[in-house]
N, CA, C and O atoms as a GROMACS GRO file, in nm:
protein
  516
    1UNK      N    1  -0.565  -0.131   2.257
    1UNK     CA    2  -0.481  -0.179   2.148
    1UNK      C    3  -0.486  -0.080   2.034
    1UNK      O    4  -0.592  -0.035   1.990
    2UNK      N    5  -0.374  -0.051   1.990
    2UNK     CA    6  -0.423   0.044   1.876
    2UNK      C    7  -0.376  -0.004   1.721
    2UNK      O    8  -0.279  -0.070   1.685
    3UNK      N    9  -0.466   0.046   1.658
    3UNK     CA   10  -0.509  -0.011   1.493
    3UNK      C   11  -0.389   0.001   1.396
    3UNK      O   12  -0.314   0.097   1.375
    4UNK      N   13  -0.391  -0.118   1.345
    4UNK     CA   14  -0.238  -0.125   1.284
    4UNK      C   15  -0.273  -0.006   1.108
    4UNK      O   16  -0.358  -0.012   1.019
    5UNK      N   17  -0.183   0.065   1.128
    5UNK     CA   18  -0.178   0.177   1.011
    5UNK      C   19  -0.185   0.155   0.889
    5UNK      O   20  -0.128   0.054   0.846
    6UNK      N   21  -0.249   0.232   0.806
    6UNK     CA   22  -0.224   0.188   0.665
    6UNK      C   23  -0.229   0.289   0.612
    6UNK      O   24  -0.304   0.380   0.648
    7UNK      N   25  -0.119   0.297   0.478
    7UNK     CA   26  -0.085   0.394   0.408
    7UNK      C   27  -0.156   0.383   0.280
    7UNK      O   28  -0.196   0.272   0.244
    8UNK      N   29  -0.181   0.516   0.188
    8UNK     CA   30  -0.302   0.490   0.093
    8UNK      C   31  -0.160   0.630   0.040
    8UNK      O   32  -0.097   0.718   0.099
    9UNK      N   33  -0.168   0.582  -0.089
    9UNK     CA   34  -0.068   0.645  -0.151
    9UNK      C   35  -0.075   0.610  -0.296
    9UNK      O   36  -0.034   0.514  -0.361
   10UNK      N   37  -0.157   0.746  -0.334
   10UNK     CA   38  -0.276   0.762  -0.484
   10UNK      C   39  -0.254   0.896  -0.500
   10UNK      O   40  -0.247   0.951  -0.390
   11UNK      N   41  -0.230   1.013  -0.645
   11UNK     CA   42  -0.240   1.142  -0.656
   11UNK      C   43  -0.359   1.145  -0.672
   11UNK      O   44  -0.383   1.260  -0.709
   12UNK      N   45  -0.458   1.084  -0.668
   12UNK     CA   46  -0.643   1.124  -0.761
   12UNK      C   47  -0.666   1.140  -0.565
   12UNK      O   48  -0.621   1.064  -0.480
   13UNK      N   49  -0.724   1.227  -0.550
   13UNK     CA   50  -0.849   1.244  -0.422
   13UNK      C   51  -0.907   1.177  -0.419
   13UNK      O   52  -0.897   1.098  -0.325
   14UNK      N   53  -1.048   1.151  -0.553
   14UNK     CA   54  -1.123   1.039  -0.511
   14UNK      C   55  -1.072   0.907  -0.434
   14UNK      O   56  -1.102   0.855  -0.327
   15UNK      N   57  -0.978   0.874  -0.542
   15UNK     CA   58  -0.962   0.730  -0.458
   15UNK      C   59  -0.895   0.688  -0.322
   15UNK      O   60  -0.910   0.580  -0.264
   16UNK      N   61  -0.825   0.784  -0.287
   16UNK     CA   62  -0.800   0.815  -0.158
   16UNK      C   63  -0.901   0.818  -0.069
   16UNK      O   64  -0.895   0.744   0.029
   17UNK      N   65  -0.987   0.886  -0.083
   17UNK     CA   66  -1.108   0.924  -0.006
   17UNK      C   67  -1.175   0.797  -0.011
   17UNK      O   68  -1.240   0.764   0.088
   18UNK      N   69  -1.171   0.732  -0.096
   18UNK     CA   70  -1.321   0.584  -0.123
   18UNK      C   71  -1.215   0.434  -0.063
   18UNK      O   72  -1.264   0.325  -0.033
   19UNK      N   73  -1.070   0.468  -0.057
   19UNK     CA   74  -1.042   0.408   0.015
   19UNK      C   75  -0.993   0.417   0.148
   19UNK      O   76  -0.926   0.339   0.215
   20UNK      N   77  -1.037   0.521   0.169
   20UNK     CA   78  -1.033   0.589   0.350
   20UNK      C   79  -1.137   0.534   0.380
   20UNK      O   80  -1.125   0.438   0.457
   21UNK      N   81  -1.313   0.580   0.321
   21UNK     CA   82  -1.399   0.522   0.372
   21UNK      C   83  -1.448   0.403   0.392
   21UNK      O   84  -1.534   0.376   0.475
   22UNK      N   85  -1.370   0.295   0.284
   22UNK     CA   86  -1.357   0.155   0.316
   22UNK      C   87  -1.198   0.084   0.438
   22UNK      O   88  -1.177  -0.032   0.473
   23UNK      N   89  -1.123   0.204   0.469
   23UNK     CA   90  -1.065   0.106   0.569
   23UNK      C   91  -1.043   0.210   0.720
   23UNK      O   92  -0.972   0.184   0.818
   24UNK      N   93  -1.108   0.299   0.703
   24UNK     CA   94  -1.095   0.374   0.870
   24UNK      C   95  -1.115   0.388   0.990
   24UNK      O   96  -1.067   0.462   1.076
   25UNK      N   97  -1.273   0.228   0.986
   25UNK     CA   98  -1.324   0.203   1.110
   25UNK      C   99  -1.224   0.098   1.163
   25UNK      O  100  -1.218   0.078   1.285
   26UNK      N  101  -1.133   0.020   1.067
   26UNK     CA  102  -1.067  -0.083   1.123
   26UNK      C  103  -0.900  -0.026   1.127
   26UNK      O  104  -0.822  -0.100   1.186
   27UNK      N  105  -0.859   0.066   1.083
   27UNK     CA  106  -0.697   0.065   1.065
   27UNK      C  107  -0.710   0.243   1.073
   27UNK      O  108  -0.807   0.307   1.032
   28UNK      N  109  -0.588   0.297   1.134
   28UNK     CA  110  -0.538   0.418   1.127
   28UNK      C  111  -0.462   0.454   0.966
   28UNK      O  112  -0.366   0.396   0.916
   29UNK      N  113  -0.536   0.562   0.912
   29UNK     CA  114  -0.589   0.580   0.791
   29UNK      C  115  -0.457   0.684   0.746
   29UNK      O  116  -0.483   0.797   0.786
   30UNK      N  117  -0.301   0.677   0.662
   30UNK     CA  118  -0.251   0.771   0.646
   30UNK      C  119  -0.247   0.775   0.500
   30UNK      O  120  -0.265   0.675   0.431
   31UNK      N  121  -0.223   0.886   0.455
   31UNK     CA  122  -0.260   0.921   0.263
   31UNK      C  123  -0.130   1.007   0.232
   31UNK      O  124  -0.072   1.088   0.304
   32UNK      N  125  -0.108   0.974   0.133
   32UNK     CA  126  -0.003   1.023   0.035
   32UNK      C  127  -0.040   1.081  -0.105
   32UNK      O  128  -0.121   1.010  -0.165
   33UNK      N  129  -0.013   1.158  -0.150
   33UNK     CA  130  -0.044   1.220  -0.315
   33UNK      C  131   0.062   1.249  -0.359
   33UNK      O  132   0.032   1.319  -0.456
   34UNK      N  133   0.216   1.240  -0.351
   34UNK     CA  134   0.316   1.215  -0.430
   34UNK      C  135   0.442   1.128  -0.356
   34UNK      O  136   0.450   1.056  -0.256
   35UNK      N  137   0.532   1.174  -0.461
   35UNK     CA  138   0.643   1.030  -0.406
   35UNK      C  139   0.682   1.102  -0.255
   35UNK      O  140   0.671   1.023  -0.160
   36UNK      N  141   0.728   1.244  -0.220
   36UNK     CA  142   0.777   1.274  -0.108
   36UNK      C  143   0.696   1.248  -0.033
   36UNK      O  144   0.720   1.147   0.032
   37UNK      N  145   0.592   1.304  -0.007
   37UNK     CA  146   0.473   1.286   0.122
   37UNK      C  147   0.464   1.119   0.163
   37UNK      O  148   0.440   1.080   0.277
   38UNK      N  149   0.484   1.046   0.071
   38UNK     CA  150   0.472   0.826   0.076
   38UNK      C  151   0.589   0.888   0.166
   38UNK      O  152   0.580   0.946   0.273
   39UNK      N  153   0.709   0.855   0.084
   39UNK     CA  154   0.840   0.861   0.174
   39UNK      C  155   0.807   0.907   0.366
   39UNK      O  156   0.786   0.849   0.473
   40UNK      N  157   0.816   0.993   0.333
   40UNK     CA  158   0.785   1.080   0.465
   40UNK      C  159   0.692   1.010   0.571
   40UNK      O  160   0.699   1.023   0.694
   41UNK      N  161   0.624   0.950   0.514
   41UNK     CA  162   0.486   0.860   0.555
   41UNK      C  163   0.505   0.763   0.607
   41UNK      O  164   0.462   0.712   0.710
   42UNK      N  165   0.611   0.720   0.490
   42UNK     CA  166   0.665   0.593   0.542
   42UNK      C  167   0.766   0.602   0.684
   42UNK      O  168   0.734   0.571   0.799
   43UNK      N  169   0.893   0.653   0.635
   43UNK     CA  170   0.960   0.687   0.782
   43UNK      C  171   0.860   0.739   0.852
   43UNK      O  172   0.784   0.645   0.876
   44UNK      N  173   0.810   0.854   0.905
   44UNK     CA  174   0.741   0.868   1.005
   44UNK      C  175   0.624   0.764   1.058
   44UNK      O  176   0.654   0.693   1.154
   45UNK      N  177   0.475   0.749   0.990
   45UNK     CA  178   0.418   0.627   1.047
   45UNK      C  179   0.402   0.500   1.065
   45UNK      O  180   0.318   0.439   1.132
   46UNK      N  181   0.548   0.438   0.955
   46UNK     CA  182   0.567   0.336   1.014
   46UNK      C  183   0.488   0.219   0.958
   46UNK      O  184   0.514   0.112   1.013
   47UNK      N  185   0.399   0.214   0.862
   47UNK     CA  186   0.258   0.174   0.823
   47UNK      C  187   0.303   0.018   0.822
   47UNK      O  188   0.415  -0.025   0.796
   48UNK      N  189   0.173  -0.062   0.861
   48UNK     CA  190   0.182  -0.241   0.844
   48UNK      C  191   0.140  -0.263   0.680
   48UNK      O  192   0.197  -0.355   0.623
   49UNK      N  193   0.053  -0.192   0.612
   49UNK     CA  194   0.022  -0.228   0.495
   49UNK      C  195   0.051  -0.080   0.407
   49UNK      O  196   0.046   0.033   0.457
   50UNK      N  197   0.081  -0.113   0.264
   50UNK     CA  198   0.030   0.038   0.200
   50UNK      C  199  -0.034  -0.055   0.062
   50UNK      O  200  -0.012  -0.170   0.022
   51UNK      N  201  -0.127   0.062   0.012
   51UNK     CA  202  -0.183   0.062  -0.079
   51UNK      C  203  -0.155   0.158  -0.146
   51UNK      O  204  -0.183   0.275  -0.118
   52UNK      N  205  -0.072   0.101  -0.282
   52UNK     CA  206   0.007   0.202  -0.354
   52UNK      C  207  -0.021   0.217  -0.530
   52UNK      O  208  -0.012   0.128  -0.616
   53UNK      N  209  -0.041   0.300  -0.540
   53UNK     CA  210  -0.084   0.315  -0.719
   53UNK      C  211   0.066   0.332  -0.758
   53UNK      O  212   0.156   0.399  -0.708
   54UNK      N  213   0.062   0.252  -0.860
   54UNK     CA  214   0.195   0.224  -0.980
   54UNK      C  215   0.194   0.356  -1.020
   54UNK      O  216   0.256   0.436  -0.949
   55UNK      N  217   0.136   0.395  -1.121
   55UNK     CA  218   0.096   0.532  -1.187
   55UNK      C  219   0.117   0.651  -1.095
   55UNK      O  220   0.015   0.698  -1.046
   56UNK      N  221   0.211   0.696  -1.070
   56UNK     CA  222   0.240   0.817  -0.972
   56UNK      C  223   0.329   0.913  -1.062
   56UNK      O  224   0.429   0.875  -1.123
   57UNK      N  225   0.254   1.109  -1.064
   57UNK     CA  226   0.311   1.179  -1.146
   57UNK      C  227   0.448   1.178  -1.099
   57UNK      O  228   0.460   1.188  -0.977
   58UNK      N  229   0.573   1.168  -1.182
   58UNK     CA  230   0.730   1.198  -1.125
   58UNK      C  231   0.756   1.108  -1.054
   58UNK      O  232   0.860   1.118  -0.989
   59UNK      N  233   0.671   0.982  -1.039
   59UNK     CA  234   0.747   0.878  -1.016
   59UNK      C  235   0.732   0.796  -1.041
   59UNK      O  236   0.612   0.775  -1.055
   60UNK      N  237   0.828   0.668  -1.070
   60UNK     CA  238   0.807   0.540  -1.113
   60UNK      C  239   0.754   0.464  -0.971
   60UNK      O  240   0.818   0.471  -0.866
   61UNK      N  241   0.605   0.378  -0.986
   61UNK     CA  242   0.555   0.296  -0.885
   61UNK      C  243   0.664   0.205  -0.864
   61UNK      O  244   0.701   0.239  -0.752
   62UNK      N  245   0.725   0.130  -0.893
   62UNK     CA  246   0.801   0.060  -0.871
   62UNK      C  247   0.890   0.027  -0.790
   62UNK      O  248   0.914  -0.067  -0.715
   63UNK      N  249   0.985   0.225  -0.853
   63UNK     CA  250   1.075   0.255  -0.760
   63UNK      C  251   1.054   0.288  -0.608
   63UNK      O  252   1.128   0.269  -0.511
   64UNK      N  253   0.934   0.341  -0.619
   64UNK     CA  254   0.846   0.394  -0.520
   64UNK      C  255   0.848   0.271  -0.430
   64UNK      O  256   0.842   0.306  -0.312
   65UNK      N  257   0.852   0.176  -0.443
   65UNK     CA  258   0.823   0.014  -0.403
   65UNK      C  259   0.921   0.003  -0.353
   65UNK      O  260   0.920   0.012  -0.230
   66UNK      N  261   1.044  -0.021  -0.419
   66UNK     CA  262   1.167  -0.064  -0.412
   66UNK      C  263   1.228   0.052  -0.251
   66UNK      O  264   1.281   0.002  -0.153
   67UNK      N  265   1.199   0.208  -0.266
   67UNK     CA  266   1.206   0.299  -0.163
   67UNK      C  267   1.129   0.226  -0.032
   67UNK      O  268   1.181   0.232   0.080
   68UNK      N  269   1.060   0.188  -0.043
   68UNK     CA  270   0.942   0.180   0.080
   68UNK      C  271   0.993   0.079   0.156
   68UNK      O  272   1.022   0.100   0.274
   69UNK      N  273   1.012  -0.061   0.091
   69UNK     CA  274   1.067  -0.156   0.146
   69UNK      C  275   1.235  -0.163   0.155
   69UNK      O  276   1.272  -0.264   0.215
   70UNK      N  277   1.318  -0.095   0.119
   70UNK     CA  278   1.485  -0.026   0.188
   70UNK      C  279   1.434   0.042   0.328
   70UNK      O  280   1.496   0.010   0.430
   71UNK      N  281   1.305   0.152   0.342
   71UNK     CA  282   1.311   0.170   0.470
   71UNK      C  283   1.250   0.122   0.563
   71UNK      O  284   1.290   0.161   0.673
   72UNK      N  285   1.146   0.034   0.562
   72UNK     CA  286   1.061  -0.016   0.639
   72UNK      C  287   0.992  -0.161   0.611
   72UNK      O  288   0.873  -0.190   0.599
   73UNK      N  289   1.110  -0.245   0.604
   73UNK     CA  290   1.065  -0.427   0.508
   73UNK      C  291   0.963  -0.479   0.548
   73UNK      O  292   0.876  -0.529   0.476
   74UNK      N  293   0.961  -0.472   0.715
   74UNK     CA  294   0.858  -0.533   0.752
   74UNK      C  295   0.711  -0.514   0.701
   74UNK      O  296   0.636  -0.609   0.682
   75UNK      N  297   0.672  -0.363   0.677
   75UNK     CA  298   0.567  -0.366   0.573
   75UNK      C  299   0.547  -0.424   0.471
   75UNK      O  300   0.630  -0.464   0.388
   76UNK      N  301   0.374  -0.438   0.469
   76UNK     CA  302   0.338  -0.488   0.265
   76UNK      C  303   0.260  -0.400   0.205
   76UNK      O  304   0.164  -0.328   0.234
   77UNK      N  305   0.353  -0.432   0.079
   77UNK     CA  306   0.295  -0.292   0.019
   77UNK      C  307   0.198  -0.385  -0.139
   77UNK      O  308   0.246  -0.458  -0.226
   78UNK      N  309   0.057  -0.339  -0.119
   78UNK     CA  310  -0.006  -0.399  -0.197
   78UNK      C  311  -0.053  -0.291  -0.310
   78UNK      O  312  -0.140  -0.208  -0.281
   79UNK      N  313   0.018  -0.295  -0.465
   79UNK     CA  314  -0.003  -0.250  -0.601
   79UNK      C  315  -0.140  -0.194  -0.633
   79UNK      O  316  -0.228  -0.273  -0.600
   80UNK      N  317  -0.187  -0.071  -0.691
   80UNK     CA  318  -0.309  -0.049  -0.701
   80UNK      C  319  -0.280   0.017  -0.819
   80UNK      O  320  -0.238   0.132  -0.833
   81UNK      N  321  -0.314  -0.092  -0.930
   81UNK     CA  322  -0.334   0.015  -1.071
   81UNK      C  323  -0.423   0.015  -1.193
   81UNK      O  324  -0.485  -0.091  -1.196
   82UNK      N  325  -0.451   0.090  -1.290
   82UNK     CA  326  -0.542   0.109  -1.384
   82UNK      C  327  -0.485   0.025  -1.506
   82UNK      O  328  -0.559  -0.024  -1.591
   83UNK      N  329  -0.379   0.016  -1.507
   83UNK     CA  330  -0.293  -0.103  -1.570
   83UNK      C  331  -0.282  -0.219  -1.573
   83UNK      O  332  -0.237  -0.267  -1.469
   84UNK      N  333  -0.309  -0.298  -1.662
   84UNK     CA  334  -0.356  -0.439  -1.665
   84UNK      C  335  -0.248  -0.476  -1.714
   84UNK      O  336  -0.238  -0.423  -1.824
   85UNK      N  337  -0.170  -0.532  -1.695
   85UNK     CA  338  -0.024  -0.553  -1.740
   85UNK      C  339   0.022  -0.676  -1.662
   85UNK      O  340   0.044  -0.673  -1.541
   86UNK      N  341   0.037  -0.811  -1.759
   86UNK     CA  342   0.091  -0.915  -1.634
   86UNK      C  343   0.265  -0.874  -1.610
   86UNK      O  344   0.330  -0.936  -1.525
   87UNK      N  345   0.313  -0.790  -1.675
   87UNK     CA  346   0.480  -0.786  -1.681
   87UNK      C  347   0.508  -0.720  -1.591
   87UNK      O  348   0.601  -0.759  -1.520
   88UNK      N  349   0.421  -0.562  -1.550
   88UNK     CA  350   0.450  -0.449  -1.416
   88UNK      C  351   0.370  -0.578  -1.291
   88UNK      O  352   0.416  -0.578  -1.176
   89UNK      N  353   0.292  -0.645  -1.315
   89UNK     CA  354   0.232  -0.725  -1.175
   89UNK      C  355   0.355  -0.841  -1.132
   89UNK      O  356   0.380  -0.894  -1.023
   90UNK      N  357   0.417  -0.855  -1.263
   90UNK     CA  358   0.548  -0.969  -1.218
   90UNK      C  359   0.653  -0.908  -1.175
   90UNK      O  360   0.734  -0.960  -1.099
   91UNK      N  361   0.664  -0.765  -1.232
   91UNK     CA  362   0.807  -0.697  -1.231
   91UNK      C  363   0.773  -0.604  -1.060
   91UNK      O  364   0.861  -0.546  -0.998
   92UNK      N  365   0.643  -0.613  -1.021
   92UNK     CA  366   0.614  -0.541  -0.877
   92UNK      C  367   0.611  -0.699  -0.762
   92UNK      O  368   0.667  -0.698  -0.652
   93UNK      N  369   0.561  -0.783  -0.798
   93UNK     CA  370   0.605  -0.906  -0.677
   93UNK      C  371   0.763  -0.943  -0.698
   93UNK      O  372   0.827  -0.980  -0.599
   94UNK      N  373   0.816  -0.936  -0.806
   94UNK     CA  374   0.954  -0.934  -0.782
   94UNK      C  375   1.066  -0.884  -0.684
   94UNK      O  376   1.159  -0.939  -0.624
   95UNK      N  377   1.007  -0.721  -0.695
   95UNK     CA  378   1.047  -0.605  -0.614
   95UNK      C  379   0.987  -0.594  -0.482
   95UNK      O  380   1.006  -0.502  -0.403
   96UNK      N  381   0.903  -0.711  -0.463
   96UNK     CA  382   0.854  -0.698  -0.288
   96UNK      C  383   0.711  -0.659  -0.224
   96UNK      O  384   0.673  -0.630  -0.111
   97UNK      N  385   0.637  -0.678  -0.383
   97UNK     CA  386   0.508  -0.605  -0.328
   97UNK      C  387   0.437  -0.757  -0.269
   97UNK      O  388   0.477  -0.870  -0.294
   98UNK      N  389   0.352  -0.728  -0.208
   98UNK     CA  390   0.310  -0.864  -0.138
   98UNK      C  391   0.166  -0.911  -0.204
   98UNK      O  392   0.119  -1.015  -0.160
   99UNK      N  393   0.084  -0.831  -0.322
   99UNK     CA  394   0.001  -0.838  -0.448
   99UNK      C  395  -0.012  -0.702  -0.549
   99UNK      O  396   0.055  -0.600  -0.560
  100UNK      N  397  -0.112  -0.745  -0.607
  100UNK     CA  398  -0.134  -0.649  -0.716
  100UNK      C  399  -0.282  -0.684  -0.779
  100UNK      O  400  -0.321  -0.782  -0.842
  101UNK      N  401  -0.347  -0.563  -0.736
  101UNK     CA  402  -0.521  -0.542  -0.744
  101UNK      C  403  -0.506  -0.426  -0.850
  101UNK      O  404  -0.428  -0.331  -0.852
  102UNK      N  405  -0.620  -0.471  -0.951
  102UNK     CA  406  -0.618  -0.386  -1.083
  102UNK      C  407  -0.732  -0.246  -1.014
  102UNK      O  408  -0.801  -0.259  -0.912
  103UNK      N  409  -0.727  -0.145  -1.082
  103UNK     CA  410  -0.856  -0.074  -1.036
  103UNK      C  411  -0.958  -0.078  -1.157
  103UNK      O  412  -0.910  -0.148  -1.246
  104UNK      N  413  -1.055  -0.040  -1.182
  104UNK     CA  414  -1.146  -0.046  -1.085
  104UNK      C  415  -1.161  -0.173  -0.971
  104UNK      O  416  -1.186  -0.281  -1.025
  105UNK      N  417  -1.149  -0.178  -0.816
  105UNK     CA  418  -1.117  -0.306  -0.735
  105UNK      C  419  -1.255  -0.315  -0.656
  105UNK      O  420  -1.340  -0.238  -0.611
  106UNK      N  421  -1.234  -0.429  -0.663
  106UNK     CA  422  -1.354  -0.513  -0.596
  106UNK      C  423  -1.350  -0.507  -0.472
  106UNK      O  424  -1.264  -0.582  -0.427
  107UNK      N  425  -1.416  -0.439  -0.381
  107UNK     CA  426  -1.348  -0.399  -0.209
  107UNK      C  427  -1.384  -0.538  -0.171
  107UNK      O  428  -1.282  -0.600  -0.200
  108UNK      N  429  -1.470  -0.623  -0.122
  108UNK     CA  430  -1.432  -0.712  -0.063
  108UNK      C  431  -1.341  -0.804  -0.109
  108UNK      O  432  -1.338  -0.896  -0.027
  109UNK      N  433  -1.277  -0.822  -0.186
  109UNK     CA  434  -1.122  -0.848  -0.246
  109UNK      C  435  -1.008  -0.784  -0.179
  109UNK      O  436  -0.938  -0.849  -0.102
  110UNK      N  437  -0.982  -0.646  -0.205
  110UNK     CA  438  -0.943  -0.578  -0.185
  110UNK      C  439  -0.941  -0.604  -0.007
  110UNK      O  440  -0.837  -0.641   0.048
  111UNK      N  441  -1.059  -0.582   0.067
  111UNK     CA  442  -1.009  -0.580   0.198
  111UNK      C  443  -0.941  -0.730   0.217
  111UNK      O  444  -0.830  -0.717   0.269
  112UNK      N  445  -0.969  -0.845   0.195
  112UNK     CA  446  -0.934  -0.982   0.186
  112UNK      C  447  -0.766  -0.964   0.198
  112UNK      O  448  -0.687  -1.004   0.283
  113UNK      N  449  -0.750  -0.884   0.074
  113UNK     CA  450  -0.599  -0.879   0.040
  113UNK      C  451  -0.491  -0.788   0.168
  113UNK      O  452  -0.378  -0.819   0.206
  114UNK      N  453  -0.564  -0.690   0.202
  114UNK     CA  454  -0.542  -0.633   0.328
  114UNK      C  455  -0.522  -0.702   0.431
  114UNK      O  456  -0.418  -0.688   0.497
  115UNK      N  457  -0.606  -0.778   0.458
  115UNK     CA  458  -0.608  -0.825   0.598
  115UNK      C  459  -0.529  -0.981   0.601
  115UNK      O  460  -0.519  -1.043   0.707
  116UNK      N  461  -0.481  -1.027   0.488
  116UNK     CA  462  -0.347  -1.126   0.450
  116UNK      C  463  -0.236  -1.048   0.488
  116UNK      O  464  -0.142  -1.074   0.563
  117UNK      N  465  -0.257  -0.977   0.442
  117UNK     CA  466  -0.100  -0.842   0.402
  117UNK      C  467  -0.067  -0.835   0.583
  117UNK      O  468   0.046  -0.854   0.630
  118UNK      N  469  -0.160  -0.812   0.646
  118UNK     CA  470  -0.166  -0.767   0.779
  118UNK      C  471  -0.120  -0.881   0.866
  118UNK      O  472  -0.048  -0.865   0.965
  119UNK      N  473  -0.172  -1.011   0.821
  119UNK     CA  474  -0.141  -1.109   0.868
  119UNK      C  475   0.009  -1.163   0.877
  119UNK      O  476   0.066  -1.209   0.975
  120UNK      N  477   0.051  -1.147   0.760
  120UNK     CA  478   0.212  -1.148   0.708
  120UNK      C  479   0.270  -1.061   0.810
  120UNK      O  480   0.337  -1.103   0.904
  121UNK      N  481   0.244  -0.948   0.790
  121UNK     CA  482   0.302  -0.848   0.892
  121UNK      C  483   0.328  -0.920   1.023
  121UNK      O  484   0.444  -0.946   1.055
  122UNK      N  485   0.222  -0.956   1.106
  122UNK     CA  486   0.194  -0.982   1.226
  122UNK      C  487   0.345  -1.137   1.216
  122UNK      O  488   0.429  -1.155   1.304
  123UNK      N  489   0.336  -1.205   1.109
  123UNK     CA  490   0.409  -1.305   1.178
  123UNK      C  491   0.566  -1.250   1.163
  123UNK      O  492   0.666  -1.296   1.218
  124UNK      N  493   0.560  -1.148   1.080
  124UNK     CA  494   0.715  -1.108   1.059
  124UNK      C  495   0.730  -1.057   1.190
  124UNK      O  496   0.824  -1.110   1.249
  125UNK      N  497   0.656  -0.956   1.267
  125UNK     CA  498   0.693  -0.917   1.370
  125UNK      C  499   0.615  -0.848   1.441
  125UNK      O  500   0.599  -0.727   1.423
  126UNK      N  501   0.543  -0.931   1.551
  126UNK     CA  502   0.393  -0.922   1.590
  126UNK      C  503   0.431  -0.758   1.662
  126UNK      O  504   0.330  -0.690   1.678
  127UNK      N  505   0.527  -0.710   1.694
  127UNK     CA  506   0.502  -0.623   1.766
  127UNK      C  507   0.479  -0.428   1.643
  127UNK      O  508   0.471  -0.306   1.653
  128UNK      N  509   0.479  -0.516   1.567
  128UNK     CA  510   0.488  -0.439   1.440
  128UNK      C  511   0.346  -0.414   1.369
  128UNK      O  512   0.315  -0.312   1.307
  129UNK      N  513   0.277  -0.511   1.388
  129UNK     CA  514   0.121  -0.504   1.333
  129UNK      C  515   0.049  -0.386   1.400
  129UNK      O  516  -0.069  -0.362   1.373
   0.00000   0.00000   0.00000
């Protein structure tokens, strides 16, 4: 059976990396550091979940959101930002994100929220997880 994908789509390294090492034994691990490489990411692997920082240089998270789910709905794309803002967390479930985790994030939260996200996936379209 092979491991349903997840996209990690952050410009900082660190956090890319600290959230590779919290989800790579369970899910096929793909990373992004700007808006083209997500895109690209997206059409090509196809991902069941992404984990996406709002805060992206040259691009609006949002829109970035709004892109992801035009090409690939069946994914969830779960908000990752340094921004505490209830208006971008209302104005991103509006636009389709399926939550919104502040950073610094609490990983067993964080995976919790994952593996919902994954779940959703699976009933939208099990052959898709």
């Amino acid at each position: 059976m092979n491991s349903p994908v997840l996209l990690l789509i952050d410009d900082e390294l660190g956090v890319r990396e600290s959230l590779k090492m919290v989800f790579s034994k369970e899910y096929r691990v793909l990373e992004a550091d700007s808006i083209d490489a997500a895109i690209s990411k997206v059409e090509e692997g196809r991902p069941s979940v992404v984990l996406l920082d709002v805060l992206m240089p040259k691009a609006d998270g949002i829109e970035i959101l709004r892109r992801i789910k035009t090409i690939h709905p069946v994914c969830e794309v779960i908000i990752l930002t340094g921004v505490n803002s209830q208006q971008l967390a209302a104005k991103a479930l509006e636009c389709g994100a399926f939550d919104f985790i502040g950073k610094p994030f609490d990983v067993v939260d964080l995976r919790q929220k994952v593996s919902r996200a994954l779940a959703r996936v699976a009933q939208k379209s099990p052959s898709s997880a």
